[in-house]
C-alpha positions in Angstrom: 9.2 23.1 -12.5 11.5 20.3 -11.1 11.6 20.1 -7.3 15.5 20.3 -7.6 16.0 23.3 -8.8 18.5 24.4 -6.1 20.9 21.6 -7.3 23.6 23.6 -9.6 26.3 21.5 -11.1 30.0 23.1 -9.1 27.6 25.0 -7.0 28.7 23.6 -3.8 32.5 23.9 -4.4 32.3 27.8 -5.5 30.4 27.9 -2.2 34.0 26.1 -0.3 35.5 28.6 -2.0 34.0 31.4 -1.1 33.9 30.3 3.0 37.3 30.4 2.8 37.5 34.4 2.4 33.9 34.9 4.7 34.1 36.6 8.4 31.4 35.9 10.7 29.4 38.8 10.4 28.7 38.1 6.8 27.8 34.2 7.7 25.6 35.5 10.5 23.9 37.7 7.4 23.5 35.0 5.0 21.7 32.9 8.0 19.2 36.0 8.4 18.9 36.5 4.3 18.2 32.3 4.1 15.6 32.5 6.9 13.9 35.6 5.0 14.0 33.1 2.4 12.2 30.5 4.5 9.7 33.0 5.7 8.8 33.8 2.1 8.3 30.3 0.4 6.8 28.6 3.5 3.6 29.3 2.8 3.8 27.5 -0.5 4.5 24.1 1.4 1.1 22.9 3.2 2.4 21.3 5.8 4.7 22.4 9.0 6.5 19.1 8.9 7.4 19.8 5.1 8.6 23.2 5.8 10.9 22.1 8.7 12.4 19.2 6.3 12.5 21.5 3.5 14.6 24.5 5.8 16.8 21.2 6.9 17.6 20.0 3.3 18.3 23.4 1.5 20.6 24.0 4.4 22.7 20.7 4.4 22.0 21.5 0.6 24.0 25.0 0.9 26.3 23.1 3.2 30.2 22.1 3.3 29.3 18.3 3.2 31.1 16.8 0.6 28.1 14.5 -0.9 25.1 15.7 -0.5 22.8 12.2 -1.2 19.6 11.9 1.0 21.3 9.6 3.5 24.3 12.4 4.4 21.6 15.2 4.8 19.7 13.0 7.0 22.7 12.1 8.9 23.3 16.0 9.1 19.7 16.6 10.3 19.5 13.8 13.0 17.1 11.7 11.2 17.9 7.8 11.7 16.7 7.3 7.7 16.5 9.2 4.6 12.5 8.4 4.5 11.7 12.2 5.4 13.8 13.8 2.5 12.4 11.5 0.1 9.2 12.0 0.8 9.7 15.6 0.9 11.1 15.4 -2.3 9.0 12.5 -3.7 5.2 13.1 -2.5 5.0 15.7 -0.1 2.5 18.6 -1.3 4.2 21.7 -2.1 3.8 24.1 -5.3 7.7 23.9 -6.7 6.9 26.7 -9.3 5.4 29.0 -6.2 8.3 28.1 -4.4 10.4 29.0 -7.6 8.7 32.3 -8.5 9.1 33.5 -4.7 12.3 32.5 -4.3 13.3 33.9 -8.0 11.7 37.1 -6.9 13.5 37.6 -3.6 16.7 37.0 -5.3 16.2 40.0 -8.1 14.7 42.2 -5.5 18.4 44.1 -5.6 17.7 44.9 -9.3 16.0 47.7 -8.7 19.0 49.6 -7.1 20.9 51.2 -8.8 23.9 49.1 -8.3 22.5 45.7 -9.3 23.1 43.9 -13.0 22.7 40.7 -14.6 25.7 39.1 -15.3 25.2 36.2 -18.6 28.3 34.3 -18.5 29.5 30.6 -20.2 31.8 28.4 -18.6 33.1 24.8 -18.8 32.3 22.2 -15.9 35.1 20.1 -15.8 33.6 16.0 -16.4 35.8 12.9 -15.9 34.3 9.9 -18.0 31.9 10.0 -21.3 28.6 9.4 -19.8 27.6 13.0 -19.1 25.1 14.7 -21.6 26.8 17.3 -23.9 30.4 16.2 -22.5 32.7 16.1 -25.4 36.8 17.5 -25.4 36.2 21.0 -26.1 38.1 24.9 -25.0 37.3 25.2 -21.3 37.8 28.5 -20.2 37.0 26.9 -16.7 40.2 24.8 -17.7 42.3 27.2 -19.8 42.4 24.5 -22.0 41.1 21.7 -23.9 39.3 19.2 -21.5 36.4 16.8 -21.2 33.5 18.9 -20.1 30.1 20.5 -20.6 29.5 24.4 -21.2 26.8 25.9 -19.9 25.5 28.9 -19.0 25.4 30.8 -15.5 23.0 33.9 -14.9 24.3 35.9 -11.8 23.1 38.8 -9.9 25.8 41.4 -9.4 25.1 44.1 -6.5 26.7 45.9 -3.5 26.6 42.7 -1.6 28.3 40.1 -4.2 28.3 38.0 -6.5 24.8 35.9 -6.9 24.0 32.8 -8.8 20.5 32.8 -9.7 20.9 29.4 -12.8 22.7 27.6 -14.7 21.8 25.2 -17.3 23.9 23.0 -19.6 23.7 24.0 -23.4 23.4 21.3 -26.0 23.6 22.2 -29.5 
């Protein structure tokens, strides 16, 4: 499993979206739900200096910053260099499918109410340029129209509580 797997193409602009329409008690719930979160995979990272750069980065990760590179979520943690992210990243020891299970686990917890579904759904992420993979001119429903872009599919969590995305992948054929 691929330390990355957090990083969702458009994932960070639904989430600008969706701050736009959030009150403060719901913020103040999704900081309690993220530091479950934390409690649960921590063990999986050997070290407490990993698991404090590793609550850091996911948050600037899950952030409003505009680019999220290893320097800007540095910046955003008050380290002087990116050296701590990369090595978290890089070489730190940590089990990234233990991390994945746990956290994949937590998040379809809610399936087994009543009220919680799977929600399989393909949409267009809009690419400028030809050097993506899969990017060709093609129906975007993203769009409404024919663009440059990529399809892939998203798998969501649909409960009481929302609207969750759990992956998305791009689909080549």
């Amino acid at each position: 499993m691929h330390k990355s797997f957090l990083m969702t193409p458009g994932f960070s602009s639904v989430l600008r979206t969706a701050a736009a329409t959030v009150s403060s008690e719901e913020v103040q719930a999704w900081g309690e739900q993220f530091n479950r979160l934390h409690e649960r995979i921590a063990p999986h990272l050997k070290r407490v200096d990993t698991r404090q750069h590793a609550q850091a980065s996911l948050q600037r990760l899950l952030s409003s910053i505009e680019r999220k590179t290893d320097w800007q979520i540095a910046d955003q943690v008050g380290e002087a260099t990116p050296y701590a992210i990369q090595h978290l990243v890089g070489r730190s020891v940590w089990d990234a499918d233990a991390v994945c299970n746990e956290t994949r686990r937590y998040v379809v917890e809610p399936l087994g109410q009543p009220e919680g579904m799977l929600v399989i759904d393909e949409t267009g992420f809009i690419k400028k340029g030809n050097l993506s993979v899969g990017m060709q001119r093609q129906y975007s429903c993203t769009a409404g129209w024919i663009e440059n872009c990529q399809i892939g599919g998203v798998l969501k969590l649909c409960d009481t509580a929302g609207l969750h995305l759990l992956t998305s992948s791009t689909l080549l054929t």
